[in-house]
N, C-alpha and C positions, 0 to 999 in steps of 0.2 A: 099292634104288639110293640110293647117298650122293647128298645136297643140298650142292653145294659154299655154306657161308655167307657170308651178305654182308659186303661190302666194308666197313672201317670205317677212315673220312678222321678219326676224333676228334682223333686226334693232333696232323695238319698240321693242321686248324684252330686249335686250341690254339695251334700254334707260330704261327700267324699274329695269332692275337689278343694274343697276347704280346709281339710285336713293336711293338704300335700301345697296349698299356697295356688291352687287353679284359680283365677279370678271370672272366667268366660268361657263360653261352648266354645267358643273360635279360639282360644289357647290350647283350650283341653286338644280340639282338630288339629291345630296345629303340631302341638305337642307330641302325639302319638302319631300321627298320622292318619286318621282315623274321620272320612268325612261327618260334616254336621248332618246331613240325611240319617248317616248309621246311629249318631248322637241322639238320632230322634228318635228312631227305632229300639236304643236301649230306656227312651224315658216312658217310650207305651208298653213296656213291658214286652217288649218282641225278640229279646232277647237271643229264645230258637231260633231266629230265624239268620241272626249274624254269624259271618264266618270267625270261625274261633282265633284266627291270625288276629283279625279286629279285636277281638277278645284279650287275648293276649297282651296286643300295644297297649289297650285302656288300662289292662290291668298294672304295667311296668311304669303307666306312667302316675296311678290312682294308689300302688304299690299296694293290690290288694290279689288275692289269686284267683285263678278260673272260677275255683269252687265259689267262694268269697260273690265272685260277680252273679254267680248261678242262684247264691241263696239268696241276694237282696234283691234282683231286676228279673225274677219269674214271677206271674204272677202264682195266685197260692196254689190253684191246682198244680200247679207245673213243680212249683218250688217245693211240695209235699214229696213229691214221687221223687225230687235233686236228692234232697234229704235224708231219705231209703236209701240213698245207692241204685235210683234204676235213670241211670241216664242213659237217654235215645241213644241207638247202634251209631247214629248219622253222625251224633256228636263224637262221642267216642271216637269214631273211625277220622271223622276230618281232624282230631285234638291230636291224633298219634302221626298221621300225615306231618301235620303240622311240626311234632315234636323229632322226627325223622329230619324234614328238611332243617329245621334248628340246630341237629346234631351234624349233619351234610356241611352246614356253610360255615360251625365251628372247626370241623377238621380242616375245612380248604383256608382258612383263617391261619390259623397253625403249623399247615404249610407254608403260606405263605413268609410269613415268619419265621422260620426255619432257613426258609430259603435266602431271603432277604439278611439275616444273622450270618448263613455261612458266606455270602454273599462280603459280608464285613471281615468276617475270619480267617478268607481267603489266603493273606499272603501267612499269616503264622501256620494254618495248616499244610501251606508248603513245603516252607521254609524250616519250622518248626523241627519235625523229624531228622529235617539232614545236620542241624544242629547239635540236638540231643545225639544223634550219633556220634557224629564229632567227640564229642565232649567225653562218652561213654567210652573211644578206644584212650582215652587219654587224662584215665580220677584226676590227675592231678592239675586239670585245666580249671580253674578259681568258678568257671561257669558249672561245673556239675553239681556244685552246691545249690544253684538254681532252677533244678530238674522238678523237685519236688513240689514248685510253686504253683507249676502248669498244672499238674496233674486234674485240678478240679475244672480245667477248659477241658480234659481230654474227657473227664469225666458225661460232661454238656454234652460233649458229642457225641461218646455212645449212648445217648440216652437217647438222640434223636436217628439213632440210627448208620451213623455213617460210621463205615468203617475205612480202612486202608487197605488198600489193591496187595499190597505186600511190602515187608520192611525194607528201611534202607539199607542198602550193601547185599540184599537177595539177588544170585543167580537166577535166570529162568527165561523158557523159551519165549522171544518176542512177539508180539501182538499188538498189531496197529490200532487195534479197537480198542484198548487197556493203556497203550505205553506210547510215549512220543520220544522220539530220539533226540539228545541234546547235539550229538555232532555224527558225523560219519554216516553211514549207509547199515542197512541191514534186512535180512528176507525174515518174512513169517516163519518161526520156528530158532530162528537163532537167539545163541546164548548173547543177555542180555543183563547188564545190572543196575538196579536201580538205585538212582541218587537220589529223585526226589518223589516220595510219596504220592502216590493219586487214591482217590475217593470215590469210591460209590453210598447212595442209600436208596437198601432192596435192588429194585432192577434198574435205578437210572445212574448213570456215570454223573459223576461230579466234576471230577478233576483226573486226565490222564499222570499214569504215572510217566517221569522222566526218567529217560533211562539212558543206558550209555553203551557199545558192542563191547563183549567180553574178547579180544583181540588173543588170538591162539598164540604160547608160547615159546 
């Protein structure tokens, strides 16, 4: 009994790495990440049998999409049924895995980021508030014509979230968990007033607020 031979995609590879300046299997591996075995495996047409991650890298670096790799490297039984719209459950399910963890490592990306920005932002969002207050008991300080400049950093930062514990010059009871005290002593529950703004975003603290004992008169 004849063995019909396998499938060989070498060519349309070729022509796709050609298109994007690939010169070599061992660029193209290199390039994506993507060993020369799997390289091999996309040119006999085995396409199914790669993890769609691999998939992905070829495709980011061939700059052509899943589908795009589904319709040229199946062979034709296979690539009929792409075609229709009836792709295997296995693909499916590993392609959304996939697209889960890609959306997972862009948000902790983003934190990071975030964090590392306010990280930078630090001392104006200190500082910042006890300023603008200043300025605010007193129009006539040449600085409050410079209120309005900030407004688009305060803007940045509601956007990521972070808000302030409570305005400067707020009375309220103290809390060592929220509030650091700039001078003097004070128990849990005493009146307290803040001088310099503290931070949280959602449920993690940022920056405590400073504060100062409200001394009875």
């Amino acid at each position: 009994m004849n063995l019909s031979p396998l499938p060989d995609y070498t060519h349309q590879l070729q022509d796709l790495m050609q298109r994007v300046g690939v010169l070599s299997f061992k660029a193209l591996s290199r390039s994506a990440g993507v060993s020369e075995r799997q390289l091999m495996r996309l040119r006999r047409g085995q396409i199914m049998q790669m993890q769609v991650e691999n998939l992905v890298k070829l495709g980011q670096v061939l700059q052509v999409s899943l589908e795009e790799l589904l319709a040229t490297f199946c062979d034709r039984q296979i690539s009929r049924t792409e075609k229709a719209g009836e792709v295997s459950p296995a693909l499916q399910q590993e392609y959304q895995r996939l697209q889960a963890q890609m959306q997972s490592q862009r948000q902790s990306l983003m934190q990071e980021f975030q964090l590392s920005s306010l990280q930078v932002l630090e001392s104006w969002l200190i500082q910042w508030p006890t300023a603008a207050y200043a300025a605010g008991q007193n129009p006539q300080l040449p600085a409050v014509k410079l209120l309005p400049l900030l407004r688009p950093v305060e803007q940045l930062v509601q956007q990521w979230g972070v808000e302030a514990i409570a305005p400067v010059g707020t009375e309220l009871p103290y809390d060592p968990q929220q509030h650091q005290l700039m001078e003097l002593t004070a128990q849990p529950g005493d009146r307290v007033k803040v001088r310099y703004t503290g931070y949280r975003q959602g449920d993690r603290l940022l920056y405590r607020a400073k504060v100062s004992p409200v001394l009875p008169i």
